[in-house]
C-alpha positions as CSV (number, residue, x, y, z in Angstrom):
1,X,-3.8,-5.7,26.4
2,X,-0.9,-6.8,24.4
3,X,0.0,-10.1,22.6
4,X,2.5,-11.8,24.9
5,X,0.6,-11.0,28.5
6,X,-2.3,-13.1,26.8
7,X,-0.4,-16.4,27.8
8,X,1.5,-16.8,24.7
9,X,5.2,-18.4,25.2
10,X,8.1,-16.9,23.7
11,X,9.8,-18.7,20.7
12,X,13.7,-18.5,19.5
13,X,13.8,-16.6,15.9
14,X,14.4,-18.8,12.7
15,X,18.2,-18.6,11.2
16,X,19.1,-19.0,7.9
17,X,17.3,-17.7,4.3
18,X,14.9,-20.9,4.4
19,X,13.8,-20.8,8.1
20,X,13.9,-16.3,7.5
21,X,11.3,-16.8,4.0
22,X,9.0,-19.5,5.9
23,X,8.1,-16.8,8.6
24,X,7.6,-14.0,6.4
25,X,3.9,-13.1,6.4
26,X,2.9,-9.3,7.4
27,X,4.8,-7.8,4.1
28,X,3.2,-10.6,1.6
29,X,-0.6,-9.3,3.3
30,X,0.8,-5.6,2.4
31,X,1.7,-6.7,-0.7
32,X,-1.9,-7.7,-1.5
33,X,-2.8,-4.3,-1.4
34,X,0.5,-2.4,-2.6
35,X,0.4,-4.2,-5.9
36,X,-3.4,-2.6,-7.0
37,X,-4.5,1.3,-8.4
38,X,-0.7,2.0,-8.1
39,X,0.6,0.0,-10.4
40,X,-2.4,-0.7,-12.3
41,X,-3.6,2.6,-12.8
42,X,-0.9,5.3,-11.9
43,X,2.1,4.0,-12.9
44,X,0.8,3.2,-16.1
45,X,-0.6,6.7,-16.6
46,X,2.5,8.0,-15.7
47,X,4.1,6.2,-18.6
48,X,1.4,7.6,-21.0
49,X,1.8,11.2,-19.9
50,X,6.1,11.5,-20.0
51,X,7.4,8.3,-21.5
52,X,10.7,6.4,-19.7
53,X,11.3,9.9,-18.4
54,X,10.5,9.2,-15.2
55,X,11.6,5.6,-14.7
56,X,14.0,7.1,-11.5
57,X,11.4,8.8,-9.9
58,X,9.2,5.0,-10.1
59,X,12.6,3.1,-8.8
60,X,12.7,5.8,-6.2
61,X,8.8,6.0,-5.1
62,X,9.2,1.8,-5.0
63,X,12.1,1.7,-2.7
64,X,12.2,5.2,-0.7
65,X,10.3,3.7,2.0
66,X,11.7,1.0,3.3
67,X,13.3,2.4,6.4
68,X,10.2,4.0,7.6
69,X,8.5,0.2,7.4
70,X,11.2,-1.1,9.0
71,X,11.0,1.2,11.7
72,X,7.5,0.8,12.0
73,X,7.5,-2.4,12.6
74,X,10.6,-2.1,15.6
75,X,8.2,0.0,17.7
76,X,5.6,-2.9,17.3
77,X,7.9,-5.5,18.1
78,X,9.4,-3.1,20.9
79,X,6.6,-2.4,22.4
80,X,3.7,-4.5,21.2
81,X,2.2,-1.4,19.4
82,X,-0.4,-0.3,16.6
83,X,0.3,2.3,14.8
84,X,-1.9,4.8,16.8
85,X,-0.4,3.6,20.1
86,X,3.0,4.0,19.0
87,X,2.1,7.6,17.7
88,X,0.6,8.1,20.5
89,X,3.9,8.1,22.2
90,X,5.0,11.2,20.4
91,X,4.7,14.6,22.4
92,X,3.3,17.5,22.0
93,X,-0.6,18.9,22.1
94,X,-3.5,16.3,22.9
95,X,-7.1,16.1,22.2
96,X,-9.2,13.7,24.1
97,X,-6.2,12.5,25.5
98,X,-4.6,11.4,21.9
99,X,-1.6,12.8,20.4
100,X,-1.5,15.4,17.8
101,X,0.7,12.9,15.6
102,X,-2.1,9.8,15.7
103,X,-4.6,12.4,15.0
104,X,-3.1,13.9,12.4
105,X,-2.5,10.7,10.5
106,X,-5.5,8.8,11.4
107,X,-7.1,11.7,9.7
108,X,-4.7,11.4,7.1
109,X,-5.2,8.1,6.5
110,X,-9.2,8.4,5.8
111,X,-8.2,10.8,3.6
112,X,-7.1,8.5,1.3
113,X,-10.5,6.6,1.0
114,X,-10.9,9.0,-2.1
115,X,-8.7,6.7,-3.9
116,X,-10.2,3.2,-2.8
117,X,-13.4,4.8,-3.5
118,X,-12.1,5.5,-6.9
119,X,-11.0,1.7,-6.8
120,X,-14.1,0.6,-6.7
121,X,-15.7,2.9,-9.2
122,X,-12.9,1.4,-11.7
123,X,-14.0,-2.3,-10.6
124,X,-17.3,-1.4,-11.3
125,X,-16.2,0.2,-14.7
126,X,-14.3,-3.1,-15.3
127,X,-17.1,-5.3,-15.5
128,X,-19.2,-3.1,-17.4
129,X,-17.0,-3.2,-20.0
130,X,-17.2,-7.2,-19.8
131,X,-20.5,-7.5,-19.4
132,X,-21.9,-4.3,-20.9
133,X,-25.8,-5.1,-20.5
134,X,-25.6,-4.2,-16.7
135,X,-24.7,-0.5,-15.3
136,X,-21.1,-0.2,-13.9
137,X,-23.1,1.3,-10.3
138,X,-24.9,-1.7,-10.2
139,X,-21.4,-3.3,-10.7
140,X,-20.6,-0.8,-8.3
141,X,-23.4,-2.3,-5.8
142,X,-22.4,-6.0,-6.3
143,X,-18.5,-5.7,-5.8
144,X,-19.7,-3.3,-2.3
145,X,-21.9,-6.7,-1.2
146,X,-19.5,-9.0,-1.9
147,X,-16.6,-7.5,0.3
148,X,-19.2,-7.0,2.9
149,X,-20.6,-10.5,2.8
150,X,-16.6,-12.2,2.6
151,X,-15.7,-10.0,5.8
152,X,-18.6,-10.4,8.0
153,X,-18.9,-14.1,7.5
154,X,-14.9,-14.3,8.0
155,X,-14.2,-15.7,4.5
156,X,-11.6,-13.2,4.4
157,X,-8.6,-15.2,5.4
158,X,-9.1,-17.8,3.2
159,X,-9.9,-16.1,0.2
160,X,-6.8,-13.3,0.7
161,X,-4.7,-16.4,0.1
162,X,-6.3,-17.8,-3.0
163,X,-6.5,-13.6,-4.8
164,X,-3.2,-13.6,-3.5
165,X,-1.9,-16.7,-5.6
166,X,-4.1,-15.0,-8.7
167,X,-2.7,-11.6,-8.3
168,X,1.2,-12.6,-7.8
169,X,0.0,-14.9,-11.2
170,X,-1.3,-12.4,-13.0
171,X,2.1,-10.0,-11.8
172,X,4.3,-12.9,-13.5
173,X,1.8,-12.5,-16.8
174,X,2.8,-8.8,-16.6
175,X,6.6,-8.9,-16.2
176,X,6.3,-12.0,-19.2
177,X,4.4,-9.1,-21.0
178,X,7.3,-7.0,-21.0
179,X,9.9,-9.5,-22.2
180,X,7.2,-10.5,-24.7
181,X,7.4,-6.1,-25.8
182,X,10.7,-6.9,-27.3
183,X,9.2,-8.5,-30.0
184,X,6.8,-6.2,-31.3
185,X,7.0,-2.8,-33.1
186,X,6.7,-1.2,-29.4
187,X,9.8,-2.6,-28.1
188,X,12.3,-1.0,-26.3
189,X,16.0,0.4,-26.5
190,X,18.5,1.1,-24.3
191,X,18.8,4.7,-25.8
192,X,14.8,5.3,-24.2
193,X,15.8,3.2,-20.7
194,X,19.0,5.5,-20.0
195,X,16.4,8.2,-20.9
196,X,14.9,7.4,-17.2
197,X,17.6,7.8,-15.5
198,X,18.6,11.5,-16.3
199,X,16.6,12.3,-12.9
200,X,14.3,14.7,-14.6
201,X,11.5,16.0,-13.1
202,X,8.5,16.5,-15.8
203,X,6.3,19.5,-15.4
204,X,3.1,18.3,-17.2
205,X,3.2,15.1,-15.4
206,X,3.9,16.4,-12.3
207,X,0.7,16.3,-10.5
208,X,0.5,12.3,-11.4
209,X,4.0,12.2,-10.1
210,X,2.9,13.0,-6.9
211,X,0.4,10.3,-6.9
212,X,3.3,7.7,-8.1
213,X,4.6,8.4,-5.0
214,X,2.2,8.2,-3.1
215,X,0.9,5.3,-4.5
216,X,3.6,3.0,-5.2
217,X,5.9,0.7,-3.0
218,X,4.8,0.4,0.5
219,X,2.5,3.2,0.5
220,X,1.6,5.8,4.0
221,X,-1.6,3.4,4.0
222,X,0.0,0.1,3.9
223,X,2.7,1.0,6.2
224,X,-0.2,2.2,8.8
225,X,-1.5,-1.0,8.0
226,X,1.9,-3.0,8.8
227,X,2.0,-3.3,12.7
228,X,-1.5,-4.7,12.3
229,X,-0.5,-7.5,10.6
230,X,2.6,-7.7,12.2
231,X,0.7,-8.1,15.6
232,X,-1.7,-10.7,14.1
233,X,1.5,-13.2,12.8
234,X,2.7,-12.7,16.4
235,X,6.2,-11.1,16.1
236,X,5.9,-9.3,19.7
237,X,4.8,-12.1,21.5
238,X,7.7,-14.4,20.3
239,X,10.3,-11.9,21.4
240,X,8.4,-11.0,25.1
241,X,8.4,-8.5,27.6
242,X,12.1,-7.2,27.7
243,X,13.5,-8.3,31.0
244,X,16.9,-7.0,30.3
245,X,19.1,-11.1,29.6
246,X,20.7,-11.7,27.1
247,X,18.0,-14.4,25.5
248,X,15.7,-11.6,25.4
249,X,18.0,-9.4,23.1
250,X,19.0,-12.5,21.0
251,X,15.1,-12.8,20.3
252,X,14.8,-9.5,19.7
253,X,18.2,-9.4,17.3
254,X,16.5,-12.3,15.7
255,X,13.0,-11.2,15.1
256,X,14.3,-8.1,13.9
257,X,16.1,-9.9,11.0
258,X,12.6,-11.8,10.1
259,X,10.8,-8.3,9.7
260,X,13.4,-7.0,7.9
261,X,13.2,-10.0,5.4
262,X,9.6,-9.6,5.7
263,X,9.8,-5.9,5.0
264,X,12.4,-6.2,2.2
265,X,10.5,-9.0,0.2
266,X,7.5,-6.5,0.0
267,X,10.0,-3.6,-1.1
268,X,11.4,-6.0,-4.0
269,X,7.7,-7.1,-5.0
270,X,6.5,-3.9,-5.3
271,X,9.7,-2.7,-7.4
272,X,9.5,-5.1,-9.7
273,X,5.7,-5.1,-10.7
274,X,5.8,-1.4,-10.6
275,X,8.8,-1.0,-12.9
276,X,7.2,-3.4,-15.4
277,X,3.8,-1.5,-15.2
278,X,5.2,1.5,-15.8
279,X,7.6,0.7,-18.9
280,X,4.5,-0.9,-20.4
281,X,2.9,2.2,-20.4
282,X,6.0,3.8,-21.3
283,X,6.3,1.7,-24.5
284,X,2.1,0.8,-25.6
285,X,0.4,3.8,-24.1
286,X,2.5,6.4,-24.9
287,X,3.4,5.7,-28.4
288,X,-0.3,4.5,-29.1
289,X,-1.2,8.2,-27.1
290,X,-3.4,6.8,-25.0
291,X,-4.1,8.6,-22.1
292,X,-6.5,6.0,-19.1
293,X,-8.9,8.1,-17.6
294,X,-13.2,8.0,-17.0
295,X,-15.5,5.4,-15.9
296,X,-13.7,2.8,-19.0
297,X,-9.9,3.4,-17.2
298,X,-9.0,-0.3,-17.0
299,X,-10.2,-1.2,-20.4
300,X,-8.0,1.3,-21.7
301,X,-4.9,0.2,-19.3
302,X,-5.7,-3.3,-21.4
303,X,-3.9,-2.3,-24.0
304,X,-0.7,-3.2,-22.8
305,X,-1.4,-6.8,-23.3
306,X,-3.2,-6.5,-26.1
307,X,-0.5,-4.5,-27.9
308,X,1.8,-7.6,-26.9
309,X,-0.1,-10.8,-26.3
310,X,-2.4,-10.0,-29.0
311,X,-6.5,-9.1,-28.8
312,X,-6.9,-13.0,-26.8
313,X,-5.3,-11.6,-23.9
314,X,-7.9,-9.3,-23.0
315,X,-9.8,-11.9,-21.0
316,X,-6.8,-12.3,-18.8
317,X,-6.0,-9.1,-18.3
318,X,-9.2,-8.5,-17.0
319,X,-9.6,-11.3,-15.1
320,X,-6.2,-10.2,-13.7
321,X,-7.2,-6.7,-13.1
322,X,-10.4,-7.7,-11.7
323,X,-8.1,-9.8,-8.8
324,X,-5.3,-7.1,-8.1
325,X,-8.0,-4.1,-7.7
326,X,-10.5,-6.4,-5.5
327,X,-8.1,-7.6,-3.6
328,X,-6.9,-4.3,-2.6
329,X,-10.4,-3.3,-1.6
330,X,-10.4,-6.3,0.5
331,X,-7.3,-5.7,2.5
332,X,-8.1,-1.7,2.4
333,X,-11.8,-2.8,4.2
334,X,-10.1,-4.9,6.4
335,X,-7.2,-3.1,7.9
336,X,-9.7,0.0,7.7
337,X,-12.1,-1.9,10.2
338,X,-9.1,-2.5,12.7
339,X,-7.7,0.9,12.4
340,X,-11.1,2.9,12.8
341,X,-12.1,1.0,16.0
342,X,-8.0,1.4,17.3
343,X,-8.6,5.3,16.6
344,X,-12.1,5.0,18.9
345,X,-10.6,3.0,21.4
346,X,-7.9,5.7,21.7
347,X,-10.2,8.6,21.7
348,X,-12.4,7.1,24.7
349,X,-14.7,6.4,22.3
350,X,-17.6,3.9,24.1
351,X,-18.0,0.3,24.0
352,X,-14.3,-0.4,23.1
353,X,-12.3,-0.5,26.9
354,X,-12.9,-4.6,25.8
355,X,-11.5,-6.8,23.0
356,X,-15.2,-8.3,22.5
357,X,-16.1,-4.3,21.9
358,X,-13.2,-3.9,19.8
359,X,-13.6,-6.9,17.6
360,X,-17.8,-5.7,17.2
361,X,-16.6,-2.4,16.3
362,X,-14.0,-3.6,14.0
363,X,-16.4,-6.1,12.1
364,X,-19.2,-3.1,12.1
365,X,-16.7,-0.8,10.2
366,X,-16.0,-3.0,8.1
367,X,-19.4,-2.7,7.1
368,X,-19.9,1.2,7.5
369,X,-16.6,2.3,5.5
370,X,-17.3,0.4,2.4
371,X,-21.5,1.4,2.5
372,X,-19.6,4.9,2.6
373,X,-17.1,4.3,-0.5
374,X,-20.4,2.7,-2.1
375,X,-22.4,5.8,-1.7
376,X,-20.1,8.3,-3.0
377,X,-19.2,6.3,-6.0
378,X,-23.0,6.6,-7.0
379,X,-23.2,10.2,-6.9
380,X,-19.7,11.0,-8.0
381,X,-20.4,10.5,-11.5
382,X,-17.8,8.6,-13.7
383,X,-14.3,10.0,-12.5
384,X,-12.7,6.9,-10.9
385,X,-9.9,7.7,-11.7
386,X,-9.4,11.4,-10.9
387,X,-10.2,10.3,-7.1
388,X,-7.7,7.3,-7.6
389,X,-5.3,10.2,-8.3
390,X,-6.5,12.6,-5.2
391,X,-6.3,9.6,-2.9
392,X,-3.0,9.0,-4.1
393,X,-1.8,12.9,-3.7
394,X,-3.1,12.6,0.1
395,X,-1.3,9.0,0.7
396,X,2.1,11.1,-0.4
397,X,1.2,14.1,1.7
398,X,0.6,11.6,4.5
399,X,3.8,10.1,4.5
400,X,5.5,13.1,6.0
401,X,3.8,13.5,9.5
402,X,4.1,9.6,9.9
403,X,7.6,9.9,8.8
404,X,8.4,12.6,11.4
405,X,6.5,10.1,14.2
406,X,8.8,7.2,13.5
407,X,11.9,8.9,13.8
408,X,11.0,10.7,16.4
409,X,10.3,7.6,18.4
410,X,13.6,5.7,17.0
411,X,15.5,8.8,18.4
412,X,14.0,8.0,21.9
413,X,14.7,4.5,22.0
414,X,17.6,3.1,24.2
415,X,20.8,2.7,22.7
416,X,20.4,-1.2,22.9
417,X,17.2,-1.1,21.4
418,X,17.8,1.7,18.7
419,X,18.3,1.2,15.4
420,X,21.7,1.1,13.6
421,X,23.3,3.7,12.1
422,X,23.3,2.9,8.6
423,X,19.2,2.7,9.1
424,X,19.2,5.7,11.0
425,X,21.0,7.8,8.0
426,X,18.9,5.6,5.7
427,X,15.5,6.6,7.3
428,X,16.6,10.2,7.3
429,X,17.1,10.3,3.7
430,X,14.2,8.6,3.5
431,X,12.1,11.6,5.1
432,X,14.8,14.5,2.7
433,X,13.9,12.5,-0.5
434,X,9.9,12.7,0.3
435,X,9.5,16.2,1.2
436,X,12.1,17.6,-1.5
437,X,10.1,15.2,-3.7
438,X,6.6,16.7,-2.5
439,X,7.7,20.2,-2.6
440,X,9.1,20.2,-6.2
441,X,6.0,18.8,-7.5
442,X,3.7,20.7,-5.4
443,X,5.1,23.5,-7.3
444,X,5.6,22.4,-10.7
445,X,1.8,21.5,-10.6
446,X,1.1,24.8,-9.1
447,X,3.3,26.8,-12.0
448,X,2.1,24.4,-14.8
């Protein structure tokens, strides 16, 4: 049943920058799980492998997206839907009475648990390295209890906000970090910088290229995510069932211009921490040829503050760590649980034709998908960070089904309701840079 037929009124959209930032909301949730591993852990790598080489391709990978999160959202304010009901809508062969697109990238998207699987391997790895006396799979075992334990007993909501506040914190730490670079003998030049920008594609980092990109910005997985959250701050119910007047399409116009706020604030976030992450790792890690990988991959990453703040900063880079990877595996768990009992629903699967079913099944995955990431942490020995990388490969791959899904439903839309033109061209660029991207990395890592 959707939002608005529940008994919910319609409301006028906000006007001006003010009243547009106060009802932001779905993007900032996002963000909570765009800036983690990417940023952290990829980009950073990246910067040890090539240098500033590369710097385009991490402005690109940040930004590229935008048009397919836009769009994304439309269809949910359109038509009230998730994800899977909107690709749903696309036709073509069915099983069980579900599109080949939602099946393709509901698949897709579990795919990707390699990489928060590798997440919490490198949480786990994290605190061993503070508190070395325990085993990072205990660690392991304690961080899985924890998200379980703040889910099931609802704590999520509340404590989202507060690693929220921590991570965009620690995110200002990082940028100061980089102004802070200037200072020491790893600083910068403008002869490195321009460097970046000579659109140069680097064989022996391709393979981690393709995980940049798939791991960076608004990732396949967080825009899946997005008409969730959308739905939960109430976008489609504000706007209504379209009835055709002109108040309706004035609420529309100006909902629109909220999620596109909403959407572009995430964008700008993402660009910015990711840009400063990876010319940290350009300038420390790559002069100091350090190359994060194992069980220990964190530790290592802390060099970039202790190579600028000094051997003190440790502690918060940890502590800051600690938040930005956590909270990813909090948001990843929780928009996980929605998703898998969405996918269920859609498939016939029983016990979800109600919302009470729905909500048990969401709160039981929640449960079920982390016990899973748990147990093939333990037994995968200590390569966090290789499956951070393979998650990150499948987010990219998955971007180019759901890609083909959105546009495909913008192109059916009524003209009143489609998109405009400049995001029409800017959505189809969107879907020529990620699959030349993909292709020319595919083989570069192939041909290595």
């Amino acid at each position: 049943m959707s939002a608005y037929t529940e008994g919910s009124s319609t409301r006028p959209a906000p006007t001006g920058i003010g009243g547009l930032l106060r009802n932001i909301g779905p993007g900032v949730v996002v963000s909570g799980s765009v800036v983690g591993s990417g940023e952290l852990l990829v980009t950073t790598r990246m910067g040890a492998d090539v240098g500033f080489i590369f710097l385009w391709g991490v402005i690109v990978a940040s930004v590229v997206k935008y048009f397919i999160q836009l769009e994304l959202g439309r269809q949910c304010l359109l038509h009230d839907d998730t994800t899977i009901t909107a690709l749903n809508r696309v036709p073509g062969p069915r099983l069980c009475n579900t599109s080949w697109a939602a099946w393709v990238c509901s698949l897709g998207y579990f795919s990707v648990f390699a990489a928060v699987i590798g997440i919490l391997g490198s949480v786990g790895g994290l605190l061993a390295s503070v508190v070395p006396a325990i085993h990072h799979k205990a660690w392991d075992v304690a961080v899985f209890v924890l998200v379980v334990l703040l889910l099931w007993r609802g704590l999520y909501a509340d404590l989202e906000k507060m690693v929220t506040v921590l991570v965009a914190a620690f995110s200002l730490v990082v940028i100061g970090c980089l102004l802070v670079l200037q200072g020491t003998p790893n600083a910068m030049n403008w002869a490195e910088i321009a460097s970046g920008f000579t659109f140069a594609l680097p064989p022996d980092g391709a393979f981690v290229a393709l995980a940049v990109m798939g791991s960076v910005g608004a990732t396949a997985v967080e825009l899946f995510m997005y008409p969730y959250w959308v739905r939960e701050k109430g976008y489609p119910r504000f706007i209504g069932v379209d009835d055709g007047t002109p108040e309706w399409r004035a609420r529309y116009r100006g909902w629109m211009r909220v999620l596109a706020m909403d959407a572009g604030v995430c964008t700008a976030i993402a660009l910015t921490i990711t840009c400063a992450y990876y010319l940290l790792g350009a300038s420390v890690l790559s002069r100091l040829q350090i190359m994060p990988q194992g069980i220990a991959v964190v530790e290592q990453v802390s060099s970039i503050f202790t190579e600028t703040l000094g051997p003190a900063a440790k502690g918060v880079f940890m502590v800051g760590a600690f938040c930005t990877l956590f909270s990813t595996l909090l948001v990843f768990a929780a928009s996980s649980g929605r998703i898998g009992a969405d996918f269920l629903h859609h498939v016939g699967f029983a016990g979800l034709q109600s919302e009470a079913g729905r909500s048990r099944w969401v709160r039981i995955l929640q449960t079920v998908f982390p016990a899973f990431w748990l147990v093939v942490i333990l037994f995968a020995g200590d390569t966090p960070f290789l499956l951070v990388l393979l998650g990150a490969n499948a987010n990219n791959l998955l971007l180019i089904p759901m890609a083909y899904g959105v546009l495909h439903l913008a192109m059916r839309e009524e003209q009143s309701r489609r998109m405009s033109m400049a995001v029409e061209a800017g959505l189809m660029l969107t879907i020529w840079a990620i699959i030349n991207f993909t292709a020319i990395n595919i083989y570069l890592t192939l041909t290595r």
